[in-house]
KEKE-3310 file (N, C-alpha, C; in steps of 0.2 Angstrom, whole numbers, plus 5000, padded with zeros to 4 digits):
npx = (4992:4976:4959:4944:4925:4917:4904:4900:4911:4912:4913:4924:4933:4931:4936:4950:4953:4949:4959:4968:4968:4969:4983:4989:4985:4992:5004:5005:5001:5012:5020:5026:5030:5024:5027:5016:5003:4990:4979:4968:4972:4970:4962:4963:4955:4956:4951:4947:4953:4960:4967:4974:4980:4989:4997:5004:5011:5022:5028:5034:5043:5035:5024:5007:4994:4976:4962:4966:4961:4965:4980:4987:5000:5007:5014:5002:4987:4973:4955:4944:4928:4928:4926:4933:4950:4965:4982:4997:5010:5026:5041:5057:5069:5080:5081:5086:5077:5067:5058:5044:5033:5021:5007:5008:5007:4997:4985:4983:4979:4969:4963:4962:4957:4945:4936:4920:4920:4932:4935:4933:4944:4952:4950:4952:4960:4970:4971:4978:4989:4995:4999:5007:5018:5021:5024:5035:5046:5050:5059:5067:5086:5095:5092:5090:5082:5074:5067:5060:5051:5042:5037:5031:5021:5012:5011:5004:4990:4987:4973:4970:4964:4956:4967:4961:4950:4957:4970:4969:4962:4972:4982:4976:4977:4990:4989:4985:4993:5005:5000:4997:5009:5014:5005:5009:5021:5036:5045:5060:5063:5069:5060:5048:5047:5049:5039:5026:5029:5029:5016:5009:5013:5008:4995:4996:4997:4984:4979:4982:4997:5009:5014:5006:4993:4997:4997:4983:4979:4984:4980:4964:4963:4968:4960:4947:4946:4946:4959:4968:4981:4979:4983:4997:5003:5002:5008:5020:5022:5021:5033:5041:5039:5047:5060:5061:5062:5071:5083:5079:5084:5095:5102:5106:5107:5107:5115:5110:5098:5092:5091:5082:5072:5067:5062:5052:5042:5039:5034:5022:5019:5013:5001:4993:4988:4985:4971:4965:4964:4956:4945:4941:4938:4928)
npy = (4889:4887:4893:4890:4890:4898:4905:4906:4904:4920:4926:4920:4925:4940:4941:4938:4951:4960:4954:4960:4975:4972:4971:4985:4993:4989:4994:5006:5009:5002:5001:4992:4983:4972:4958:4952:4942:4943:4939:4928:4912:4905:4889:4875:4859:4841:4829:4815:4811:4801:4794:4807:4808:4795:4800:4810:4805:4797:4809:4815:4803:4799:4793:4796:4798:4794:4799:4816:4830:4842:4854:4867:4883:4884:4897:4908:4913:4904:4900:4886:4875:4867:4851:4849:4842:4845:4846:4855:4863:4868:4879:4886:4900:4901:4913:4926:4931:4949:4949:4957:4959:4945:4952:4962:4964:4955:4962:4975:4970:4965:4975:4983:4974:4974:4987:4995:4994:4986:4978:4984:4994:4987:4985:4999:5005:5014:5018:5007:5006:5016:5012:5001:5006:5016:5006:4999:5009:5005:4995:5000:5004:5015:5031:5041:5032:5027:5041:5045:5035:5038:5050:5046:5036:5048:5054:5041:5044:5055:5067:5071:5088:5097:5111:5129:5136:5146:5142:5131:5133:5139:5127:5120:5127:5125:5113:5110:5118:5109:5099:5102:5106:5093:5085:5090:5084:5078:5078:5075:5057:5057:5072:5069:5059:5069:5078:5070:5065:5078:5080:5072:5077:5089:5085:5080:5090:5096:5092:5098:5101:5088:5090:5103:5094:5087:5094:5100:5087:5084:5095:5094:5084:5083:5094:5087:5082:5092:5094:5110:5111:5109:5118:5122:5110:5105:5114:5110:5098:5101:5108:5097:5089:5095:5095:5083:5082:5089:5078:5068:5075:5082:5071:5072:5076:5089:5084:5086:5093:5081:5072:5079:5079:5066:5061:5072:5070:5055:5054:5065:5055:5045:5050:5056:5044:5038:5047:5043:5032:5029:5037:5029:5017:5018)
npz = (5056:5059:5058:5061:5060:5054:5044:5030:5015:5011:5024:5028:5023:5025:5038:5036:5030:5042:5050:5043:5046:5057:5059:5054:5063:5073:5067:5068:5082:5090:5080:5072:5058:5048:5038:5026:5018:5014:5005:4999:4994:4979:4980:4974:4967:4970:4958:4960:4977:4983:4974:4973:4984:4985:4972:4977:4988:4981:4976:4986:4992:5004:5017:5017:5023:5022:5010:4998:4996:4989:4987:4998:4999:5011:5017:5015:5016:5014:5010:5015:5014:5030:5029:5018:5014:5016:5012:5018:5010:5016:5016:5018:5025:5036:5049:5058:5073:5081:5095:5100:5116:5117:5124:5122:5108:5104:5109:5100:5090:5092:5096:5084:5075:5077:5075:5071:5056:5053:5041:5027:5028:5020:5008:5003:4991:4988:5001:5006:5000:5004:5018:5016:5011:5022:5032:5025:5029:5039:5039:5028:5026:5026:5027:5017:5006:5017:5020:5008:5006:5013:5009:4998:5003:5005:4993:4987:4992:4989:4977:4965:4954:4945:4934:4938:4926:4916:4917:4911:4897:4891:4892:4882:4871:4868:4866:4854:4845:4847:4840:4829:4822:4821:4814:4800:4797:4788:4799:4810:4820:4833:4834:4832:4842:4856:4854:4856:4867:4873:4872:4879:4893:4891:4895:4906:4916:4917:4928:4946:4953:4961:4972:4976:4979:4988:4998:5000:5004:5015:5023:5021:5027:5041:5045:5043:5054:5065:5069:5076:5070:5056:5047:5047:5047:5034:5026:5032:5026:5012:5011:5016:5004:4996:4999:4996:4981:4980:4984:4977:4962:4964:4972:4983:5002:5015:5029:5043:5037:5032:5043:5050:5043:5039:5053:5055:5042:5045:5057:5053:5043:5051:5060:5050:5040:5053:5057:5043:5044:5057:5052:5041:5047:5056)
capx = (4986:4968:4951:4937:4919:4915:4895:4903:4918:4915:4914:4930:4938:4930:4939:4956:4953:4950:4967:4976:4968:4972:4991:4988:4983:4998:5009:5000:5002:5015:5027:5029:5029:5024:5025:5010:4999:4981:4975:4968:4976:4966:4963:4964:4952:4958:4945:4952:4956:4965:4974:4981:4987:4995:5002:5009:5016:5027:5030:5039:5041:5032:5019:5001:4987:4968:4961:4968:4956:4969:4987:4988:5004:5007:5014:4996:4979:4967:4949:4939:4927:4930:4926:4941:4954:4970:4987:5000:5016:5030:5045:5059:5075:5082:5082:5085:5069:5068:5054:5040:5029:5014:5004:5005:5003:4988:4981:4984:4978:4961:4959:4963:4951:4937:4933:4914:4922:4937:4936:4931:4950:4959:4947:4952:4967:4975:4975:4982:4996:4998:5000:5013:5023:5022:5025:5041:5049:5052:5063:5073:5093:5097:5087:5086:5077:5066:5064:5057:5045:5037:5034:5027:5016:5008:5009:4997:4984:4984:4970:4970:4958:4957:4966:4959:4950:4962:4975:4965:4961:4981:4985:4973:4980:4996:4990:4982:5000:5008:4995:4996:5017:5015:5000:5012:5026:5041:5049:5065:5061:5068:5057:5041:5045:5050:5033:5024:5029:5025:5007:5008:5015:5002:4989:4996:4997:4979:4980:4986:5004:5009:5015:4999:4989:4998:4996:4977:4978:4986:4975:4958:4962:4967:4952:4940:4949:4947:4965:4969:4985:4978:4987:5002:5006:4998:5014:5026:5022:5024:5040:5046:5040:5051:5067:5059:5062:5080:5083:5080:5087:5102:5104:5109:5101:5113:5114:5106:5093:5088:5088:5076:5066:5064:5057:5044:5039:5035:5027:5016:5012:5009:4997:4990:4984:4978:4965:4963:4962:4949:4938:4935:4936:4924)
capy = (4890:4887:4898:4888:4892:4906:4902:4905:4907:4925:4927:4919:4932:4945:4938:4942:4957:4961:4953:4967:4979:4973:4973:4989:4996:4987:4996:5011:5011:5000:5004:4986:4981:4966:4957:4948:4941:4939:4938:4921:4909:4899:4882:4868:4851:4834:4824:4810:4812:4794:4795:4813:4805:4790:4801:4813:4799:4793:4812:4817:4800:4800:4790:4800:4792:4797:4805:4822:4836:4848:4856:4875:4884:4886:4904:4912:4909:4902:4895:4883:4871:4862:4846:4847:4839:4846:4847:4861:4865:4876:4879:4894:4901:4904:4919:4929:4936:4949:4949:4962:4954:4943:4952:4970:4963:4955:4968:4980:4966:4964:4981:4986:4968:4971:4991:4992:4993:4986:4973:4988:4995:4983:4987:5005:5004:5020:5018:5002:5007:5021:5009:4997:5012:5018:5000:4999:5013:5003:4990:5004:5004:5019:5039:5045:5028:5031:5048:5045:5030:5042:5053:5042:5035:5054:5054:5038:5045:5061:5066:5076:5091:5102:5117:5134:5135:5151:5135:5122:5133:5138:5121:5117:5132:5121:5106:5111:5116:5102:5093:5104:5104:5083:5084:5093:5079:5082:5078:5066:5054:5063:5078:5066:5059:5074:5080:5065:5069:5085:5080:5070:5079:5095:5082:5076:5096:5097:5092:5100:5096:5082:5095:5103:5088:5084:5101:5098:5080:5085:5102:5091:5076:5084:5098:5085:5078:5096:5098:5115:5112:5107:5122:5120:5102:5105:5119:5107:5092:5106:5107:5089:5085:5101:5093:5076:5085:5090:5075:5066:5077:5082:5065:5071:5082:5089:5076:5088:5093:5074:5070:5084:5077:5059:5063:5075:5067:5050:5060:5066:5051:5042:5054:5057:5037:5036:5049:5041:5024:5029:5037:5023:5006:5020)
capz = (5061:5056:5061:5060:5062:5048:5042:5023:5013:5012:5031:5032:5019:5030:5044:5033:5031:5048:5053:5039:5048:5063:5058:5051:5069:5075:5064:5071:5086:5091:5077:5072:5054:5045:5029:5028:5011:5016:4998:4998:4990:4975:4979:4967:4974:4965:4956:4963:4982:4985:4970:4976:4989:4982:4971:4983:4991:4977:4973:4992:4995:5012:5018:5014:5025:5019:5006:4999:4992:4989:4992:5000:5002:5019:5017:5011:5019:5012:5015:5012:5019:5035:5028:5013:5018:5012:5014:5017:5008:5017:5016:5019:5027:5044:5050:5067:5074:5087:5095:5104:5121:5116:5126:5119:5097:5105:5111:5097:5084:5094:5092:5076:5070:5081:5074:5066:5049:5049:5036:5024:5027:5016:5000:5000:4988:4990:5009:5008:4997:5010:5022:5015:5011:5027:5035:5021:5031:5047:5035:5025:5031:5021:5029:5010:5007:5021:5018:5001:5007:5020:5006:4992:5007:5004:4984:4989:4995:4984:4974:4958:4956:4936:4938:4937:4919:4913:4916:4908:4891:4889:4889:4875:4866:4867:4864:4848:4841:4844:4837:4821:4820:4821:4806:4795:4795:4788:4808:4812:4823:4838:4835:4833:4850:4860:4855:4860:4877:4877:4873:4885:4898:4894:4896:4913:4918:4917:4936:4949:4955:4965:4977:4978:4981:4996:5004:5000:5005:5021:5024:5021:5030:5047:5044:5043:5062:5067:5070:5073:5068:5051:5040:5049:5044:5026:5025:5033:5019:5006:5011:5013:4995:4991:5001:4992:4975:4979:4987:4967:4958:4966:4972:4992:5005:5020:5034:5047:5035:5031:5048:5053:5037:5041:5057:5053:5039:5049:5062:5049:5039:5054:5061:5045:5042:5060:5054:5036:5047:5058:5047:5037:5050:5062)
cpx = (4980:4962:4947:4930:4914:4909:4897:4908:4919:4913:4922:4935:4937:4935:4948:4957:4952:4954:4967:4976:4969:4980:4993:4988:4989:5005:5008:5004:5007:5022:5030:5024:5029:5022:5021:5007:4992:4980:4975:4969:4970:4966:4959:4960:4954:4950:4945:4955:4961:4970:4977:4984:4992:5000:5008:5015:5023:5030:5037:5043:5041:5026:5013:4994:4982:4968:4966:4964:4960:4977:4985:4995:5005:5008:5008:4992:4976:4959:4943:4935:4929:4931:4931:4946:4961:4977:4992:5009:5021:5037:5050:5067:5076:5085:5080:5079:5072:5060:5049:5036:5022:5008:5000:5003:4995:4982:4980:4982:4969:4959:4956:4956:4944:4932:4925:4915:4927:4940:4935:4940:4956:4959:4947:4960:4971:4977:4979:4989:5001:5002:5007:5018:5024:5026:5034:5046:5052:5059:5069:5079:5095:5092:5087:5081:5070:5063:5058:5051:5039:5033:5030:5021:5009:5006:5003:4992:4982:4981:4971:4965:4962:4961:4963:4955:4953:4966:4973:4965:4968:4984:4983:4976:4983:4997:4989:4990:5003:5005:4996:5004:5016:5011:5004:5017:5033:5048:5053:5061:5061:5064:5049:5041:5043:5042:5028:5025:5026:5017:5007:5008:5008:4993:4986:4996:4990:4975:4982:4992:5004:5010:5009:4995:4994:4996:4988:4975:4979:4982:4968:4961:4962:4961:4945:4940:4945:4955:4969:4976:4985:4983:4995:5006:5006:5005:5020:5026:5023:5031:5045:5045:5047:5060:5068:5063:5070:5084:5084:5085:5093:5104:5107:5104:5107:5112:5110:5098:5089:5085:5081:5070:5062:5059:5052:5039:5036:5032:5020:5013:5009:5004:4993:4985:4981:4972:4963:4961:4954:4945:4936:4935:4928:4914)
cpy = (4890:4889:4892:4893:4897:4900:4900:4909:4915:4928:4926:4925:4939:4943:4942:4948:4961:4958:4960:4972:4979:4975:4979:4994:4995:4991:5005:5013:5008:5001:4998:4985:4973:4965:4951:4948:4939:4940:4931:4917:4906:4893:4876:4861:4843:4832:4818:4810:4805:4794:4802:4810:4800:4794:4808:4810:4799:4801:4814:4810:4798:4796:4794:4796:4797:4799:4811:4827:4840:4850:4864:4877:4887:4892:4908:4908:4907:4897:4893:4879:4867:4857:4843:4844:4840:4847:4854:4859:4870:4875:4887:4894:4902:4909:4921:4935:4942:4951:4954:4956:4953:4947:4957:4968:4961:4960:4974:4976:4964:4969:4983:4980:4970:4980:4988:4990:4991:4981:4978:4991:4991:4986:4993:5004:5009:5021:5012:5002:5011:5018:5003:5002:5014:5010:4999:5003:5010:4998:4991:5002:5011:5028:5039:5037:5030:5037:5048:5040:5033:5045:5052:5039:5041:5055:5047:5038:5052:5061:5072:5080:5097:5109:5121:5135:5142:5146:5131:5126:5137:5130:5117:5121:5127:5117:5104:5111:5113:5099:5093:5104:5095:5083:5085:5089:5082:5083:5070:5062:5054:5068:5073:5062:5063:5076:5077:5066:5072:5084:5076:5073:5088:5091:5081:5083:5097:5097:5097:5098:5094:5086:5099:5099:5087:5089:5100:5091:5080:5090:5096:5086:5079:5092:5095:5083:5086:5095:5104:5116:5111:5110:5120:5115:5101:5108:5115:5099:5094:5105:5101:5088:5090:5099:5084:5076:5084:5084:5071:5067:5079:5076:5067:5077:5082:5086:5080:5089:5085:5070:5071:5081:5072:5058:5067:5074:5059:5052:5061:5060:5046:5043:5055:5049:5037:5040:5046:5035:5023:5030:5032:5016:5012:5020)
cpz = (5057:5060:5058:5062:5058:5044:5034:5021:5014:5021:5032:5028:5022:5036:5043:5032:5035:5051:5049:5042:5055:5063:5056:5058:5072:5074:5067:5078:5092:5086:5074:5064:5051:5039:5031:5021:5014:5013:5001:4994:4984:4979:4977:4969:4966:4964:4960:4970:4984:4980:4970:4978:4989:4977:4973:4987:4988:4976:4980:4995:5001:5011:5019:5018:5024:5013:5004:4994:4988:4993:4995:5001:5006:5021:5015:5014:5012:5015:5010:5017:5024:5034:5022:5018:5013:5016:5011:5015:5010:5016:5017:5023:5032:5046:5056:5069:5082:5089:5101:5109:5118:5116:5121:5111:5100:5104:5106:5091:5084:5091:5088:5073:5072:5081:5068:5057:5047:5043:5029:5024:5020:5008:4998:4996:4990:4996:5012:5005:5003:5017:5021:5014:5016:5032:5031:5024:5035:5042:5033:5030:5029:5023:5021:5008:5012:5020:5013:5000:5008:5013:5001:4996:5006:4997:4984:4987:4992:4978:4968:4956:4949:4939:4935:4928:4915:4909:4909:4898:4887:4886:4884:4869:4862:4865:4856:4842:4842:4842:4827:4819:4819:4815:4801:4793:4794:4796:4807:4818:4830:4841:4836:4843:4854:4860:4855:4865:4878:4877:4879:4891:4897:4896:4903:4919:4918:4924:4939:4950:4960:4970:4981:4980:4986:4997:5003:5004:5012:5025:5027:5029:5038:5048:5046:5053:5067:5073:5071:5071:5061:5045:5043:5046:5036:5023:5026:5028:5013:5005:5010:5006:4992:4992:4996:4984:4973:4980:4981:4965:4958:4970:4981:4996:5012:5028:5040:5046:5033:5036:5050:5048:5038:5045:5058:5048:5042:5053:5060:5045:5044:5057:5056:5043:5049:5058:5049:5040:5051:5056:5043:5042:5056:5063)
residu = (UNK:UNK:UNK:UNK:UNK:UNK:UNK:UNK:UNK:UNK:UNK:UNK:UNK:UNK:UNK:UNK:UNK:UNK:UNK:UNK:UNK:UNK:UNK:UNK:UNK:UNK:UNK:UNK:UNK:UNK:UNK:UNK:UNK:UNK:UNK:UNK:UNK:UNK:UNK:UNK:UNK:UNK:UNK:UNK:UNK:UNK:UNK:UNK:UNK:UNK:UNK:UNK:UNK:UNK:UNK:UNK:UNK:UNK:UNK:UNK:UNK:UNK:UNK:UNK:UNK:UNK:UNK:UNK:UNK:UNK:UNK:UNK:UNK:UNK:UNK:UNK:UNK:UNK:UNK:UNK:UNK:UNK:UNK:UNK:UNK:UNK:UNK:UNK:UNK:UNK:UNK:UNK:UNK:UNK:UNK:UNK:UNK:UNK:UNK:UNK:UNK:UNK:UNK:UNK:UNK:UNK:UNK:UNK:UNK:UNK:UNK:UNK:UNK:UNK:UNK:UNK:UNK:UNK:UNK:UNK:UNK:UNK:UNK:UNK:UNK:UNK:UNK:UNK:UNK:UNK:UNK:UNK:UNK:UNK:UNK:UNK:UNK:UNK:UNK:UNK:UNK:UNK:UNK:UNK:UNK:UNK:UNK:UNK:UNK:UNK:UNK:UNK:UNK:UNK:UNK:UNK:UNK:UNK:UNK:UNK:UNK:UNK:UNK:UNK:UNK:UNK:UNK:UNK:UNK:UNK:UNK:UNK:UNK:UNK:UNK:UNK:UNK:UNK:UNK:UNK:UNK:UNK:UNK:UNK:UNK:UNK:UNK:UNK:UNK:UNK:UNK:UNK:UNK:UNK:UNK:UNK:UNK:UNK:UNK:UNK:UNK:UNK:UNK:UNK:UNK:UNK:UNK:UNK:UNK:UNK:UNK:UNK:UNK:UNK:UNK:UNK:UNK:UNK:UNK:UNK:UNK:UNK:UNK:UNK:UNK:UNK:UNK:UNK:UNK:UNK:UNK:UNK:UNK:UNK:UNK:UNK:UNK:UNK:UNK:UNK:UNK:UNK:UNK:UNK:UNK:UNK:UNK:UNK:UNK:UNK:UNK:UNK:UNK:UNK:UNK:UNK:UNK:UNK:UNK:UNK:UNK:UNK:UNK:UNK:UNK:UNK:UNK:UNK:UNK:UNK:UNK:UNK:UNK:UNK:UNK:UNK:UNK:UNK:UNK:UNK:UNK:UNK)
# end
């Protein structure tokens, strides 16, 4: 498919990223996942446009009429002047589609493209990862996989905040002696690792936990909505990370409890991005 009409390049790379947000929208509120690469491709322009194409000729052997500026691969936008003249590269496997009615992606793809900022959505990274994680879920075959998508769609979007400075000058205490046990030497190889971790790991404690930061992440976000359900949901993401946890490390969770889990967790993270979604395309 080719768009024309964009004043200049970066209009038309606007343009892309008002598709992602439409698909994003799509994913929303129709529940329909797509893999899709809207990065724009590089492309490459021959010095020589007639000898590309002579030697693309001999390379497919096919007959090449005109000029050729350039290749593009057919799977990945890209853009360039109208007046290049390039050709496309595809190829791929057969596979059975099923498919939703034209009418309805449309309509949820104008939407989603045509808010005042949605071209601004793609450039938030954290909400775009949220977003592919969340759209990963539809895909999964496996509840504890999806279980675990939903929830990293959350680790995401969570922010990290110092804790308490009681906390903060404990942990320096700490850091201090392992710093002075390692100066001293005398340690196997073993022991000089382990406490390389540990300094890392008191480093990485100078945050809040991951745990924490969702119930904040989840608190705020539907606060700013006014939500009055705000704390509610903040306590019920608590949780899942905590079912998330057991989930790891005991490696299973009980089929009624996973159940319950999946479903309240997508609930939330799709409710959660709708708010993270509007607030930045609005």
């Amino acid at each position: 498919m080719t768009v024309q009409g964009f004043p200049s390049e970066q209009e038309g790379r606007d343009y892309l990223s008002r598709v992602w947000a439409g698909l994003m929208w799509l994913l929303l509120s129709r529940e329909l996942s797509t893999t899709s690469a809207l990065e724009p491709q590089p492309v490459a322009y021959a010095e020589d446009p007639n000898k590309a194409a002579e030697n693309l000729s001999k390379s497919f052997g096919l007959p090449i009429d005109g000029p050729v500026d350039g290749l593009i691969d057919g799977s990945r936008p890209a853009v360039y002047p109208t007046s290049k003249r390039l050709r496309t590269i595809t190829g791929g496997e057969v596979s059975v589609k099923i498919t939703t009615p034209r009418a309805s992606v449309l309509a949820a793809l104008a939407e989603g493209s045509s808010f005042p900022r949605s071209a601004q959505l793609i450039r938030d990274d954290k909400l775009r990862v949220a977003f592919e994680l969340y759209g990963a879920y539809f895909t999964e075959s496996s509840s504890n996989a999806r279980f675990l998508t939903l929830v990293m769609s959350l680790e995401a979007l969570a922010i990290g905040t110092a804790r308490p400075t009681l906390v903060l000058e404990l942990l320096d205490g700490w850091k201090k002696q392992v710093e002075q046990i390692m100066s001293e030497g005398q340690l196997s190889t073993d022991e000089v690792a382990s406490l390389e971790s540990l300094n890392r790991e008191l480093l990485f404690r100078r945050e809040d936990s991951i745990r924490r930061q969702i119930f904040n992440l989840v608190l705020s976000t539907f606060q700013s909505a006014n939500d009055t359900d705000a704390e509610k949901l903040a306590h019920r993401a608590k949780s899942l990370y905590d079912l998330r946890s057991k989930l790891v490390h005991e490696g299973k969770l009980p089929e009624k409890t996973l159940t319950m889990a999946v479903s309240d967790a997508k609930a939330l993270v799709q409710r959660l991005l709708r708010v993270k979604y509007l607030g930045c395309v609005s």
